[in-house]
C-alpha positions as CSV (number, residue, x, y, z in Angstrom):
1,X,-7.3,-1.1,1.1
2,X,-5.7,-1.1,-1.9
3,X,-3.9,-3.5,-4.5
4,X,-2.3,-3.9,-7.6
5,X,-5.2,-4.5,-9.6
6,X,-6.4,-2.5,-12.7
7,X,-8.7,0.4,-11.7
8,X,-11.7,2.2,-13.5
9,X,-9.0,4.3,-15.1
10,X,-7.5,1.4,-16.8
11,X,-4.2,2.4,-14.3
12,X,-2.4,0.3,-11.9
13,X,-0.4,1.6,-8.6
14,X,2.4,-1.4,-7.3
15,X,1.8,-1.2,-3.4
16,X,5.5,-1.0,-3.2
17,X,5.5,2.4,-4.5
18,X,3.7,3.3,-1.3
19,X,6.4,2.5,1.3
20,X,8.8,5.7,1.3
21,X,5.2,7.6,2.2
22,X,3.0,5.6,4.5
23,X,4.8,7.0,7.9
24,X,4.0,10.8,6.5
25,X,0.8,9.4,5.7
26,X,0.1,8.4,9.0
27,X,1.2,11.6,10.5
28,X,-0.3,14.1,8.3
29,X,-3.0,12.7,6.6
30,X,-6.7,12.1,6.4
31,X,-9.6,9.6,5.7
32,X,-11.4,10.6,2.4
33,X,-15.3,9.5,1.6
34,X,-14.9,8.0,-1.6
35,X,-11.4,10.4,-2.3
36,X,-13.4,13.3,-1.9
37,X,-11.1,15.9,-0.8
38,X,-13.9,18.1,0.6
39,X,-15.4,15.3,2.7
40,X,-12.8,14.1,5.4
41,X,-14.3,11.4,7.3
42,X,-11.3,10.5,9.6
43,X,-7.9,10.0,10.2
44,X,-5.4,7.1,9.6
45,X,-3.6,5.4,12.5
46,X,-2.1,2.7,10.7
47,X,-1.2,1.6,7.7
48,X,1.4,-1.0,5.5
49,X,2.4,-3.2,2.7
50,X,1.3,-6.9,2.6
51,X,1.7,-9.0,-0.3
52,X,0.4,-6.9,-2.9
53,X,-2.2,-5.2,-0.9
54,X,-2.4,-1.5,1.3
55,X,-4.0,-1.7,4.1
56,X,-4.9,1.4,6.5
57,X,-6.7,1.3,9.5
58,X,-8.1,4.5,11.2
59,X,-10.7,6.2,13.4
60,X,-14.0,7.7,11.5
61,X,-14.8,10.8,13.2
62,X,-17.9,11.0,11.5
63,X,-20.9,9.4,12.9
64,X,-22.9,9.0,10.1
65,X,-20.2,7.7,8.1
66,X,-19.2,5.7,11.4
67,X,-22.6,4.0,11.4
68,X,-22.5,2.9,8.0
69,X,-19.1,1.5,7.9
70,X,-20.1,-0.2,11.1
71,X,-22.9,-2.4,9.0
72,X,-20.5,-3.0,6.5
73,X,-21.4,-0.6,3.9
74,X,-18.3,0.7,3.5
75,X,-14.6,-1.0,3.5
């Protein structure tokens, strides 16, 4: 998930800025660990716009990963 908030960076993305991309997302893209590009953990099978908030759902291919998010550890 994502929102409009301020990040670490002291930078802000608008969820709407999102919208054009999140079919080709869904088609093409992957599940990061912690935007790692050299760590894909699974891929995306849903995603949208809501309020001022991006949401993606997905399936985690890996099963350590897997086991963690499944105890809440990640989000």
């Amino acid at each position: 998930m994502s929102d409009d908030s301020v990040d670490r960076y002291d930078s802000r993305v608008l969820p709407e800025a999102f919208k054009g991309q999140l079919n080709n997302f869904v088609k093409n893209g992957v599940i990061l660990l912690s935007h790692n590009k050299s760590d894909p953990i699974g891929l995306p099978l849903w995603v949208k716009v809501e309020d001022t908030q991006v949401k993606v759902g997905g399936y985690i291919y890996d099963e350590y990963t897997d086991n963690k998010a499944s105890k809440g550890l990640y989000r």
